[in-house]
PADRENKE-808942 format. One record per atom (N, C-alpha, C, O): atom name; x, y, z; chain. Coordinates in nm, 2 decimals. Layout:
BEGIN
   atom     east    north       up   chain
     CA        X        Y        Z       A
...
//
This chain:
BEGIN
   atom     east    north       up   chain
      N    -2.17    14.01    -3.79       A
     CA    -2.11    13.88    -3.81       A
      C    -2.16    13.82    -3.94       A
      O    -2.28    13.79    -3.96       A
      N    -2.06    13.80    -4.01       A
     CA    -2.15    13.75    -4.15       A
      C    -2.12    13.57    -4.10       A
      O    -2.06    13.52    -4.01       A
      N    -2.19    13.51    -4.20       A
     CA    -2.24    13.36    -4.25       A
      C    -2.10    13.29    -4.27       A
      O    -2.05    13.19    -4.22       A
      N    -2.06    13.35    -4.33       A
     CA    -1.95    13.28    -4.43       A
      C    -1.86    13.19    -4.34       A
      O    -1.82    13.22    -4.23       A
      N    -1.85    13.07    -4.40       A
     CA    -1.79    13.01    -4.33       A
      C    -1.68    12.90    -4.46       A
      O    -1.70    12.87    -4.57       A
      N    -1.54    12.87    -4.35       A
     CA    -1.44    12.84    -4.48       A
      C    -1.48    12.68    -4.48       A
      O    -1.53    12.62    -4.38       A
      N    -1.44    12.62    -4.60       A
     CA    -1.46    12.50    -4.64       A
      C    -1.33    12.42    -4.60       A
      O    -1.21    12.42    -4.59       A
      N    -1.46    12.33    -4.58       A
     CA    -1.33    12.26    -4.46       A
      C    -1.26    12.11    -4.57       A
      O    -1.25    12.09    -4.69       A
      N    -1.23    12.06    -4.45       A
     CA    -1.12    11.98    -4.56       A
      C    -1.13    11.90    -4.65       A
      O    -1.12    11.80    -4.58       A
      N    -1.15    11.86    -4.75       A
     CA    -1.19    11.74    -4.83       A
      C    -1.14    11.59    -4.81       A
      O    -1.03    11.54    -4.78       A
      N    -1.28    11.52    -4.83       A
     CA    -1.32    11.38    -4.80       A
      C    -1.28    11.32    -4.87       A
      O    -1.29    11.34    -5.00       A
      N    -1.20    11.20    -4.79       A
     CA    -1.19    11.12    -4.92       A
      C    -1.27    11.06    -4.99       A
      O    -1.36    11.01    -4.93       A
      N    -1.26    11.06    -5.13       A
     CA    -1.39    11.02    -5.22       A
      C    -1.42    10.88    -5.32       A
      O    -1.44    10.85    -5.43       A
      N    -1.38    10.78    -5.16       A
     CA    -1.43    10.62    -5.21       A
      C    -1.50    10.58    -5.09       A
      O    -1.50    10.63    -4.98       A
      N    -1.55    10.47    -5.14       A
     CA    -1.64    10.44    -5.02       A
      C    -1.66    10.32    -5.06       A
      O    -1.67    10.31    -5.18       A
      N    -1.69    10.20    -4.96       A
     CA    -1.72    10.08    -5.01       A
      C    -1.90    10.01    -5.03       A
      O    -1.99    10.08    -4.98       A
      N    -1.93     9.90    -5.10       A
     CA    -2.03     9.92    -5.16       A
      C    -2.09     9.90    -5.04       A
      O    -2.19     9.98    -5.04       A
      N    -2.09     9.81    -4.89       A
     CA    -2.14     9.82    -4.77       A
      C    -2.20     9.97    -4.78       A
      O    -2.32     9.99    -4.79       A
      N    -2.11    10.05    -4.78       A
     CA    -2.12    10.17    -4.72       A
      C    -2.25    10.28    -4.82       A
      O    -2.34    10.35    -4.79       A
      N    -2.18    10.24    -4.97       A
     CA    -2.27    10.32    -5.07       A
      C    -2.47    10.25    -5.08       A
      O    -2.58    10.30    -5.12       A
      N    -2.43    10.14    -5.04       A
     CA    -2.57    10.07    -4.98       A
      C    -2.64    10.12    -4.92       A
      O    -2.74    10.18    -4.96       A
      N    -2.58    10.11    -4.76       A
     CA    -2.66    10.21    -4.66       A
      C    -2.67    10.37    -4.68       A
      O    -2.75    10.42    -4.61       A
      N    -2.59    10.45    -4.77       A
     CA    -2.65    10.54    -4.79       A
      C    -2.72    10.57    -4.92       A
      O    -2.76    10.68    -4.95       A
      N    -2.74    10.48    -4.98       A
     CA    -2.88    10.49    -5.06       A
      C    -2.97    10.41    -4.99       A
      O    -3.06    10.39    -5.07       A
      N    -3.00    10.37    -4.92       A
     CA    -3.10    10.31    -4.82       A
      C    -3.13    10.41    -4.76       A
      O    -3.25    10.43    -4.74       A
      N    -3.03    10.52    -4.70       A
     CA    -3.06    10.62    -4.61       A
      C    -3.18    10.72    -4.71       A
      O    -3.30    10.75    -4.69       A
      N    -3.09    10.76    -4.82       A
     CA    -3.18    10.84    -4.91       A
      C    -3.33    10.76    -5.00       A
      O    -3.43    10.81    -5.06       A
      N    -3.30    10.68    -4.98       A
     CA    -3.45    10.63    -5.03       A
      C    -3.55    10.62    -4.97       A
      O    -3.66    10.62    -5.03       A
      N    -3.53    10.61    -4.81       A
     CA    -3.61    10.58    -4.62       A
      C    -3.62    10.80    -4.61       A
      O    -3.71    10.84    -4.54       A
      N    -3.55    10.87    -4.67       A
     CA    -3.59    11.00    -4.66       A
      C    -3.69    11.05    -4.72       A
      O    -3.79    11.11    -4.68       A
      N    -3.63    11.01    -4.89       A
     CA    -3.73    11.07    -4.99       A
      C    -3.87    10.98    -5.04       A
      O    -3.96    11.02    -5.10       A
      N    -3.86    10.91    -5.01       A
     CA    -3.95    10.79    -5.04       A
      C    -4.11    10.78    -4.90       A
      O    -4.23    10.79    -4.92       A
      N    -4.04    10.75    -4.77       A
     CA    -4.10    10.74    -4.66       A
      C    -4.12    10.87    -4.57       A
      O    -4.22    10.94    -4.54       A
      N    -4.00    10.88    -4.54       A
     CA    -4.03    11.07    -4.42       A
      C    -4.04    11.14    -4.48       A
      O    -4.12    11.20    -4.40       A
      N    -4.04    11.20    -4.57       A
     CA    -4.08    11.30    -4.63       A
      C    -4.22    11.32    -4.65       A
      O    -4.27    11.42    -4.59       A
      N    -4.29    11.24    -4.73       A
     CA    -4.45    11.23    -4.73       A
      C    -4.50    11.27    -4.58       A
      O    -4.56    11.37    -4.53       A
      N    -4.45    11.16    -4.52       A
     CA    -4.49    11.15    -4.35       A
      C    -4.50    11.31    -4.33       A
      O    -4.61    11.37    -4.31       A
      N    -4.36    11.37    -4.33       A
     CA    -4.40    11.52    -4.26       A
      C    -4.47    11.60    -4.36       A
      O    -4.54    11.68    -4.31       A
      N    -4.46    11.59    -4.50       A
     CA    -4.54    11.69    -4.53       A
      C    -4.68    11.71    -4.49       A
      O    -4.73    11.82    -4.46       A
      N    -4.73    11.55    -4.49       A
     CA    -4.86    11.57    -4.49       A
      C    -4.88    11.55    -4.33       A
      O    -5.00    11.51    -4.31       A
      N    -4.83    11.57    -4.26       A
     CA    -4.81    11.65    -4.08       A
      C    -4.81    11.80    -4.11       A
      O    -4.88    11.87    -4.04       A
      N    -4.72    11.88    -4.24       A
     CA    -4.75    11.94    -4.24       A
      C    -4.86    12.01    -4.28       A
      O    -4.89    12.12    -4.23       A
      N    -4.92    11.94    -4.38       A
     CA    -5.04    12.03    -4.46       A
      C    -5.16    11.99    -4.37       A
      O    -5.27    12.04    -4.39       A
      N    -5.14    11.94    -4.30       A
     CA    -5.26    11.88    -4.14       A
      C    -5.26    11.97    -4.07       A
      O    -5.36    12.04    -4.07       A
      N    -5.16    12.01    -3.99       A
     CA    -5.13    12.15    -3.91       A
      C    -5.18    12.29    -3.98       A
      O    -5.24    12.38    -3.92       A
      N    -5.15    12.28    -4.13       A
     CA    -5.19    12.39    -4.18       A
      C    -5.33    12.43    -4.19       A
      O    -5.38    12.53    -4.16       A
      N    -5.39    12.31    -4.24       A
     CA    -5.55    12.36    -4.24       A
      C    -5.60    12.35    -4.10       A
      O    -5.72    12.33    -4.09       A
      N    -5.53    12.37    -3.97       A
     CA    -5.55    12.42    -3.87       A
      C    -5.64    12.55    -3.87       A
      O    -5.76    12.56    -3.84       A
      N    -5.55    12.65    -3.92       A
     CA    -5.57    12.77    -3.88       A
      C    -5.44    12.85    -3.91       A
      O    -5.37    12.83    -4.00       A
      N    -5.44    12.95    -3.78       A
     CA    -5.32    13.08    -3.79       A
      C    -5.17    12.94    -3.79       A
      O    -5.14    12.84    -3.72       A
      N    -5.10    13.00    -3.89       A
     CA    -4.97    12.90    -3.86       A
      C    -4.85    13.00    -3.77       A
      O    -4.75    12.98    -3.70       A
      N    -4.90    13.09    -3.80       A
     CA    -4.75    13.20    -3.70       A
      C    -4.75    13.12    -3.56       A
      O    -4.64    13.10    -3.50       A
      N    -4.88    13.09    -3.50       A
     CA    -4.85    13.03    -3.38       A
      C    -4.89    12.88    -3.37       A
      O    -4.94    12.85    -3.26       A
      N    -4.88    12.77    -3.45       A
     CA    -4.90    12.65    -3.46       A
      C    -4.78    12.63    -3.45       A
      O    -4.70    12.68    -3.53       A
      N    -4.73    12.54    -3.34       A
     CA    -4.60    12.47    -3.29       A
      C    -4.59    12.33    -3.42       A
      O    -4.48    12.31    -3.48       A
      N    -4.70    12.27    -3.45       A
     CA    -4.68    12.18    -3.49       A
      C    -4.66    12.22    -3.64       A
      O    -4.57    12.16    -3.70       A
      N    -4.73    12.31    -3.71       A
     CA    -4.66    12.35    -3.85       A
      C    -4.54    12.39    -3.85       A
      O    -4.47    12.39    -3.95       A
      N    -4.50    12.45    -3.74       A
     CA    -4.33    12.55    -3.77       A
      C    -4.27    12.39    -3.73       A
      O    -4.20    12.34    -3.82       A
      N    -4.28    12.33    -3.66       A
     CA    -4.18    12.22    -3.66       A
      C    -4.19    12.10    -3.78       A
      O    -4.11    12.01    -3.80       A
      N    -4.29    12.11    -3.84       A
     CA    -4.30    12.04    -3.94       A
      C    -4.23    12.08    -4.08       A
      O    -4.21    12.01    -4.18       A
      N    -4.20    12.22    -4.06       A
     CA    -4.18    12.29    -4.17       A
      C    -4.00    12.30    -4.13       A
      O    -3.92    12.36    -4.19       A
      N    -3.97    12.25    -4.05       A
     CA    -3.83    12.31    -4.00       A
      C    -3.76    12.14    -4.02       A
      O    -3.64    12.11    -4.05       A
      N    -3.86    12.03    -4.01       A
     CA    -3.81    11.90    -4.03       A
      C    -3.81    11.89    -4.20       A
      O    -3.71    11.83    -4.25       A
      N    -3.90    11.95    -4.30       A
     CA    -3.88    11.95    -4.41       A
      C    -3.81    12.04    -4.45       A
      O    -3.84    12.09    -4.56       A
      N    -3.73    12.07    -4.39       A
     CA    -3.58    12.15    -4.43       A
      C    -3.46    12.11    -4.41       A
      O    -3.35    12.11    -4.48       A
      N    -3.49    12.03    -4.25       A
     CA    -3.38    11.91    -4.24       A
      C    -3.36    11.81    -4.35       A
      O    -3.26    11.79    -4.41       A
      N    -3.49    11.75    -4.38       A
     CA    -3.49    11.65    -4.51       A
      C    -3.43    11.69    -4.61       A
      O    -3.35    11.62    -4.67       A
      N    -3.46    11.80    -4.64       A
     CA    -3.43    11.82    -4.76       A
      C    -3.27    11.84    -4.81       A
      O    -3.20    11.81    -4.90       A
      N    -3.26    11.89    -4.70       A
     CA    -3.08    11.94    -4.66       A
      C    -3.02    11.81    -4.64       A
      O    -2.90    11.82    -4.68       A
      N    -3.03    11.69    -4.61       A
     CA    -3.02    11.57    -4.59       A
      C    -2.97    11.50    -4.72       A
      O    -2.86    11.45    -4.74       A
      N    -3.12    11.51    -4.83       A
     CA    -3.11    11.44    -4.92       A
      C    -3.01    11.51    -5.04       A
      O    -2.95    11.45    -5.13       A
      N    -3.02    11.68    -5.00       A
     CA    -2.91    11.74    -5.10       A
      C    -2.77    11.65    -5.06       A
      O    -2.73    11.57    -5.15       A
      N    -2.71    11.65    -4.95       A
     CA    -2.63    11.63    -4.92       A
      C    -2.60    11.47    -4.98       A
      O    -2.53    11.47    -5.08       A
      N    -2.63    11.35    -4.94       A
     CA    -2.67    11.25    -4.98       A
      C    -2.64    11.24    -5.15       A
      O    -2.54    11.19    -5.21       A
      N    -2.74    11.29    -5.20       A
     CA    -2.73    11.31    -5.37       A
      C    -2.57    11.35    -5.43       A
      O    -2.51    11.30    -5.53       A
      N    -2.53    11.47    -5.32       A
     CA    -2.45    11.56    -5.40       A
      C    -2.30    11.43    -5.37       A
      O    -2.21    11.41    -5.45       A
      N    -2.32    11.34    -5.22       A
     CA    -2.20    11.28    -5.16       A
      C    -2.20    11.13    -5.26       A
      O    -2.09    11.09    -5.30       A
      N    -2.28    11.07    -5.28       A
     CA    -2.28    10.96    -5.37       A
      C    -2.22    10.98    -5.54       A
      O    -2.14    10.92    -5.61       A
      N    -2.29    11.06    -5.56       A
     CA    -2.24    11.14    -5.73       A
      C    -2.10    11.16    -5.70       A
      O    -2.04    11.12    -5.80       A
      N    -2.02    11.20    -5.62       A
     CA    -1.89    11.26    -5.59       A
      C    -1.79    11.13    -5.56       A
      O    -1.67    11.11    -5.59       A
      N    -1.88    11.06    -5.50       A
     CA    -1.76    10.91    -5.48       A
      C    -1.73    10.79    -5.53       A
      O    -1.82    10.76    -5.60       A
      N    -1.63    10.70    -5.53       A
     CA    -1.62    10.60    -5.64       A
      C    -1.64    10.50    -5.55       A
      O    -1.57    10.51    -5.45       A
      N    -1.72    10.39    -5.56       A
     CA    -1.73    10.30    -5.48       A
      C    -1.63    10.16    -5.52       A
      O    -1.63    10.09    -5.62       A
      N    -1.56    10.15    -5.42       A
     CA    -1.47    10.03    -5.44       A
      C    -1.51     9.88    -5.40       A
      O    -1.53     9.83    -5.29       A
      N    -1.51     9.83    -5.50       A
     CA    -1.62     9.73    -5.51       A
      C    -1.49     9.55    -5.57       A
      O    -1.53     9.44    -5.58       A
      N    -1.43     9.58    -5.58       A
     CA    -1.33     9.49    -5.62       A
      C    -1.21     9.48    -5.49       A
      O    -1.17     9.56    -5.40       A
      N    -1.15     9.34    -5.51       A
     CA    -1.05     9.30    -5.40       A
      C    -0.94     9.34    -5.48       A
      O    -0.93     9.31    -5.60       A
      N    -0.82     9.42    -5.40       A
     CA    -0.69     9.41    -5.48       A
      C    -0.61     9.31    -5.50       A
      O    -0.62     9.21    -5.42       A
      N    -0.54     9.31    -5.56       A
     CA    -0.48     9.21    -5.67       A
      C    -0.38     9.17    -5.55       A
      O    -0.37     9.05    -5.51       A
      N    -0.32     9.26    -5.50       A
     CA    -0.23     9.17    -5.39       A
      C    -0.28     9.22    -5.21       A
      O    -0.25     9.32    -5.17       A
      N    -0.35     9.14    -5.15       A
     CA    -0.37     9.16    -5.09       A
      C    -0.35     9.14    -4.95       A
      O    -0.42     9.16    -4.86       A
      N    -0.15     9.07    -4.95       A
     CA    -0.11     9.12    -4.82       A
      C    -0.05     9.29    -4.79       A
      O     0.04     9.33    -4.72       A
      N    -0.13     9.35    -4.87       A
     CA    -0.09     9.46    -4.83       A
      C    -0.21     9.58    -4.80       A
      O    -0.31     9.59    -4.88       A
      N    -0.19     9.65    -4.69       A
     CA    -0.34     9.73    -4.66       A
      C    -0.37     9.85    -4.74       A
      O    -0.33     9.96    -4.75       A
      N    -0.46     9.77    -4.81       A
     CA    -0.52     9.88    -4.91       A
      C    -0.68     9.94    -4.85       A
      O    -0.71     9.88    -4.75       A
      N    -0.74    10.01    -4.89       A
     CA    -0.90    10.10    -4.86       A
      C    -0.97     9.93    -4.83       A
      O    -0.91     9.83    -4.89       A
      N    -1.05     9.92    -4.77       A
     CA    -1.14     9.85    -4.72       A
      C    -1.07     9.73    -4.68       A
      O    -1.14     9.62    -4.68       A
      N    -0.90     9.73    -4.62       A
     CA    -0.91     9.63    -4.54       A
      C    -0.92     9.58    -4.40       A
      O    -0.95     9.68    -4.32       A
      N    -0.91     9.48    -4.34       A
     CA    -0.95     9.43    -4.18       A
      C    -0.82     9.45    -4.16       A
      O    -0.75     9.40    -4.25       A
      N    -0.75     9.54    -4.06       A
     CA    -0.61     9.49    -4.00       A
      C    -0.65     9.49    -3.89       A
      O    -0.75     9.53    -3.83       A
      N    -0.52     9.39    -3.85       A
     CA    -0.54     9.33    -3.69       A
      C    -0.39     9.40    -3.61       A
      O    -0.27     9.37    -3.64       A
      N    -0.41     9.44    -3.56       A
     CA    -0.25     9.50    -3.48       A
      C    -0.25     9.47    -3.34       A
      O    -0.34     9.49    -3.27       A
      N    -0.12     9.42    -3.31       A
     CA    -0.10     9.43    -3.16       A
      C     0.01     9.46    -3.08       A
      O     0.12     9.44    -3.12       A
      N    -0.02     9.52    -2.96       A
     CA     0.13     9.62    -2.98       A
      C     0.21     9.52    -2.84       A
      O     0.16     9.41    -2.78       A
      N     0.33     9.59    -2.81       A
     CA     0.40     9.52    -2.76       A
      C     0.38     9.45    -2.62       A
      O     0.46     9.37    -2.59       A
      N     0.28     9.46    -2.53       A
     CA     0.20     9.35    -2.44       A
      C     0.14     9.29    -2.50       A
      O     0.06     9.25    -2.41       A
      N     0.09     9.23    -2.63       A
     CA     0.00     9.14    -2.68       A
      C    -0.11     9.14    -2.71       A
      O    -0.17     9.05    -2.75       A
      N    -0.17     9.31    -2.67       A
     CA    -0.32     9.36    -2.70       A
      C    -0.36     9.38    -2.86       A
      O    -0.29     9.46    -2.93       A
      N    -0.47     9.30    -2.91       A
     CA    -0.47     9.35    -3.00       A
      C    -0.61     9.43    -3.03       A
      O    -0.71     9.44    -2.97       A
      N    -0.56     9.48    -3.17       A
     CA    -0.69     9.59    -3.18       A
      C    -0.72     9.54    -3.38       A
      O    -0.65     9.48    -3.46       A
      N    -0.81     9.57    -3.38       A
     CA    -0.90     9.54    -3.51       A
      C    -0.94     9.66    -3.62       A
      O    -1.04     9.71    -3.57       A
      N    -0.92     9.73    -3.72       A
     CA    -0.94     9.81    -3.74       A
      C    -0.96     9.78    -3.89       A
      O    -0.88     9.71    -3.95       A
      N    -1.11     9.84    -3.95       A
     CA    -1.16     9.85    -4.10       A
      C    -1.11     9.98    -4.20       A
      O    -1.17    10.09    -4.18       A
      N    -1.04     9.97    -4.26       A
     CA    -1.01    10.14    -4.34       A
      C    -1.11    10.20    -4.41       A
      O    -1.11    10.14    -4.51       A
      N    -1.21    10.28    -4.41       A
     CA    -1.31    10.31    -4.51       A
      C    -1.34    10.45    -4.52       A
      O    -1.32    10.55    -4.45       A
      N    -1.40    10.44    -4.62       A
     CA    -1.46    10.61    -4.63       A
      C    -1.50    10.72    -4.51       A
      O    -1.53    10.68    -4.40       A
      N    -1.51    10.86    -4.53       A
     CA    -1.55    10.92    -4.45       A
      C    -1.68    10.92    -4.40       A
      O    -1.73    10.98    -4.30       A
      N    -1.72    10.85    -4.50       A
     CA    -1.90    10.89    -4.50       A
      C    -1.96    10.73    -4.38       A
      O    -2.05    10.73    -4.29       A
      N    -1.89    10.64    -4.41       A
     CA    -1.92    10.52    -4.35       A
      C    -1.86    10.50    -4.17       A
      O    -1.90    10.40    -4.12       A
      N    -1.80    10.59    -4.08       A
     CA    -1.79    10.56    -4.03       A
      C    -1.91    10.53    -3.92       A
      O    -1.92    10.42    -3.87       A
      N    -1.99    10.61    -3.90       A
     CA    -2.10    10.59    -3.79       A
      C    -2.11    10.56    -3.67       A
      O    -2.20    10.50    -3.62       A
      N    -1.99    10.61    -3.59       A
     CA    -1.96    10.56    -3.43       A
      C    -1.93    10.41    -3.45       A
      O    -1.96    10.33    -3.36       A
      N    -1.90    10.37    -3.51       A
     CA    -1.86    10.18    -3.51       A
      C    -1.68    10.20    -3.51       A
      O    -1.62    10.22    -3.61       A
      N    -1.64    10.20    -3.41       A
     CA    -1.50    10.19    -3.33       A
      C    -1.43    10.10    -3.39       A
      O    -1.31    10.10    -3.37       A
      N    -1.48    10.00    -3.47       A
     CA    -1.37     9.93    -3.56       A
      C    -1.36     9.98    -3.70       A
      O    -1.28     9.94    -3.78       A
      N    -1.47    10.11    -3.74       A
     CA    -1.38    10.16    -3.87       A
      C    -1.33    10.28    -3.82       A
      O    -1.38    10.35    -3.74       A
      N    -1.23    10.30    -3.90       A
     CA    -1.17    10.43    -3.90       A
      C    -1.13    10.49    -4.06       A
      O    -1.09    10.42    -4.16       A
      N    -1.15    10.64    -4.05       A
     CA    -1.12    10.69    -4.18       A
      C    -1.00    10.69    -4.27       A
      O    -0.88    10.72    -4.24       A
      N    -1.08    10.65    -4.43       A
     CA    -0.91    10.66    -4.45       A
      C    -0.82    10.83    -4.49       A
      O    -0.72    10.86    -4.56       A
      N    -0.87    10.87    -4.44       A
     CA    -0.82    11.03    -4.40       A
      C    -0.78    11.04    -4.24       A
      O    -0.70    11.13    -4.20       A
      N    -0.82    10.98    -4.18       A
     CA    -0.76    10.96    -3.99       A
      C    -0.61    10.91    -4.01       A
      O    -0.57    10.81    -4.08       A
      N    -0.50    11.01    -3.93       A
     CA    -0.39    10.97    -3.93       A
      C    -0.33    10.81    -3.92       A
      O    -0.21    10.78    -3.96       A
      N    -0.44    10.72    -3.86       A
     CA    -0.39    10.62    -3.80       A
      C    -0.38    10.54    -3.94       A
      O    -0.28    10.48    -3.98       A
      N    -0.51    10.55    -4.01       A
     CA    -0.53    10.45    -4.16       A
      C    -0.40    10.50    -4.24       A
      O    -0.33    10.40    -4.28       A
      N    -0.35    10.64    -4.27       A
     CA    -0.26    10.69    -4.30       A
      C    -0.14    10.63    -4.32       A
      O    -0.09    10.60    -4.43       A
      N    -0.10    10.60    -4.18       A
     CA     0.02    10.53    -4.16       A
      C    -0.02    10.36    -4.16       A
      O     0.08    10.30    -4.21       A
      N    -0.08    10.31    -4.15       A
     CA    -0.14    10.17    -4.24       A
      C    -0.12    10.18    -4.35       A
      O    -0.01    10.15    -4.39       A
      N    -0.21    10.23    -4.45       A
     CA    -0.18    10.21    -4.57       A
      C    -0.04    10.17    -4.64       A
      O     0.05    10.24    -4.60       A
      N    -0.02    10.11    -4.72       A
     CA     0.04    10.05    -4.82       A
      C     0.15     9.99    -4.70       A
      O     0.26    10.05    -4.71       A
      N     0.14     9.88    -4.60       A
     CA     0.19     9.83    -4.52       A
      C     0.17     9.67    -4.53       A
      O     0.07     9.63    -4.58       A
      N     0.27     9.58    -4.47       A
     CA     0.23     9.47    -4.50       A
      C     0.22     9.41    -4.35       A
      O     0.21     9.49    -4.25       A
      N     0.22     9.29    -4.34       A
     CA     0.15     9.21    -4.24       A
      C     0.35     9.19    -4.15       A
      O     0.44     9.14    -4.22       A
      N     0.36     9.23    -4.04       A
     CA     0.51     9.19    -4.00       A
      C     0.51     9.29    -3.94       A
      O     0.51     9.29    -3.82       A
      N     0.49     9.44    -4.04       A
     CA     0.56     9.54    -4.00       A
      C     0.54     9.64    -3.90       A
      O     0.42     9.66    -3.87       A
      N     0.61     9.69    -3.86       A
     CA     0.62     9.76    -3.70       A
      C     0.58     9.92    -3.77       A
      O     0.62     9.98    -3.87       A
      N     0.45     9.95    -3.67       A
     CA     0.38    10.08    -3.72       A
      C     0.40    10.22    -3.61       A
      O     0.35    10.17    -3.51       A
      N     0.44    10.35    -3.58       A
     CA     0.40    10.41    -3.52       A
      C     0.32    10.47    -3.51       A
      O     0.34    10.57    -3.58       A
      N     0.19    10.46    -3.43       A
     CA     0.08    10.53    -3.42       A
      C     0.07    10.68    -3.34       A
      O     0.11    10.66    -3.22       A
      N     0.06    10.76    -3.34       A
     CA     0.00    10.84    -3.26       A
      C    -0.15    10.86    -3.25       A
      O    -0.22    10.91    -3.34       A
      N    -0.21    10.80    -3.12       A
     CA    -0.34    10.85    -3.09       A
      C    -0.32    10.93    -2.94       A
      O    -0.22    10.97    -2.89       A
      N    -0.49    10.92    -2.87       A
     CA    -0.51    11.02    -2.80       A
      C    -0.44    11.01    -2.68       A
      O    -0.40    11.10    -2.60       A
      N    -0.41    10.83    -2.68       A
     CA    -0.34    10.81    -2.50       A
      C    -0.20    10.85    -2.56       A
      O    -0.12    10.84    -2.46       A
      N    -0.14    10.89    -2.64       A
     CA     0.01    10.92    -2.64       A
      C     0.07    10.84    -2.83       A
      O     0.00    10.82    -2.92       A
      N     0.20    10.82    -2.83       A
     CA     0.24    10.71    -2.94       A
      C     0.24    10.59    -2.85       A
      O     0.26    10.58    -2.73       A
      N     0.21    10.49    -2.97       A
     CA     0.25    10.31    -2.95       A
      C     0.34    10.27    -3.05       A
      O     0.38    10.35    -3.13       A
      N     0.37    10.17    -3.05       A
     CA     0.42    10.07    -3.14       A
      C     0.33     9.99    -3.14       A
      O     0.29     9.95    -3.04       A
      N     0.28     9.96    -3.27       A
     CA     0.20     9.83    -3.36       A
      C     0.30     9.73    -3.43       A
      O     0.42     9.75    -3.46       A
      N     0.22     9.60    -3.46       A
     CA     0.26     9.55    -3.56       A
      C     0.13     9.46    -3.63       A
      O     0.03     9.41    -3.59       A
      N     0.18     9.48    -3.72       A
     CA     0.07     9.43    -3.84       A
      C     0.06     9.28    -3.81       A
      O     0.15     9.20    -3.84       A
      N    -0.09     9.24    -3.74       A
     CA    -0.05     9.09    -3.78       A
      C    -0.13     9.06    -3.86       A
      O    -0.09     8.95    -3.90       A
      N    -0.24     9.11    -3.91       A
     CA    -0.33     9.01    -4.02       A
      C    -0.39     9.10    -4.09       A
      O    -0.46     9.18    -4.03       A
      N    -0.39     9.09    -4.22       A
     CA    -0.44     9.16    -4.29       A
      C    -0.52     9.09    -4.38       A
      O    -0.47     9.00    -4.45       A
      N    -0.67     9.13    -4.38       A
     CA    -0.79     9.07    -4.45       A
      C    -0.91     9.13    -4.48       A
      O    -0.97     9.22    -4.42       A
      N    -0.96     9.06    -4.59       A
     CA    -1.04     9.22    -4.71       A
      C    -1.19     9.09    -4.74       A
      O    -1.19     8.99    -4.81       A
      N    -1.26     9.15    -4.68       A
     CA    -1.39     9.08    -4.73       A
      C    -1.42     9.08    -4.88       A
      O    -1.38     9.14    -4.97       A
      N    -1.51     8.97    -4.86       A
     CA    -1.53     8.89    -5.05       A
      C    -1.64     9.00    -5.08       A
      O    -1.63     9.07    -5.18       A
      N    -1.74     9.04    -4.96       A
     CA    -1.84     9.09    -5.06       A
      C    -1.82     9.24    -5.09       A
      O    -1.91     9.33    -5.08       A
      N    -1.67     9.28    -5.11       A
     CA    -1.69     9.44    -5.18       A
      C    -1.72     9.43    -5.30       A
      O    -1.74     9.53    -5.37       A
//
């Protein structure tokens, strides 16, 4: 069984400055703070003794591979993205980092942020702007009647508010 594995699909590559924040906060809390922390956990374990059977060096040595694979990634995902940092010029229409508000034909509504791939984080009010649903949002205005397909089936939406925070 070989390694190889195919490259999967490409990210979209903007991200808002919220988002390019917290992951340089992420990479600076790795390389700055944990990192020290485990090395010198691990060079502690090491002047133990035998490391073939020290639990605490092989796991120390397996967390400084995690890190490091972390911060590659981090480095290589920031350099690659453009951070959208400006409000568009017209902004009743949904462009990357806006708030839409939709509600479908019983009057439920739902809240949804457009943003990068990198920024989602389990937070249920953003969604990717590569996820089918931002998809069909994009370049829409506030009125208009959307069909969604998600996991319970299709709906009908309609756009009722569309709004883009000051501090991108």
């Amino acid at each position: 069984m070989s390694r190889y594995r195919p490259p999967g699909a490409p990210k979209g590559a903007y991200i808002t400055k919220e988002g390019a924040d917290k992951l340089l906060a992420e990479l600076k809390y790795l390389w700055k703070e944990k990192r020290p922390e485990v090395t010198q956990s691990v060079s502690d374990a090491a002047k133990l003794g035998d490391r073939s059977e020290n639990a605490e060096y092989i796991y120390g040595k397996k967390q400084l591979r995690e890190i490091d694979r972390r911060v590659r990634y981090l480095e290589k995902r920031l350099d690659q993205c453009t951070v959208v940092d400006r409000l568009p010029l017209d902004r009743s229409i949904v462009f990357f980092g806006a708030w839409v508000t939709l509600e479908d034909e019983e009057g439920n509504q739902e809240r949804f942020r457009i943003v990068g791939p990198d920024e989602i984080d389990h937070n249920e009010a953003y969604i990717s702007m590569d996820s089918p649903v931002a998809k069909s949002l994009l370049k829409r205005r506030e009125g208009d009647e959307v069909l969604l397909r998600r996991a319970g089936g299709e709906k009908t939406y309609f756009i009722e508010l569309i709004e883009y925070v000051e501090s991108m």
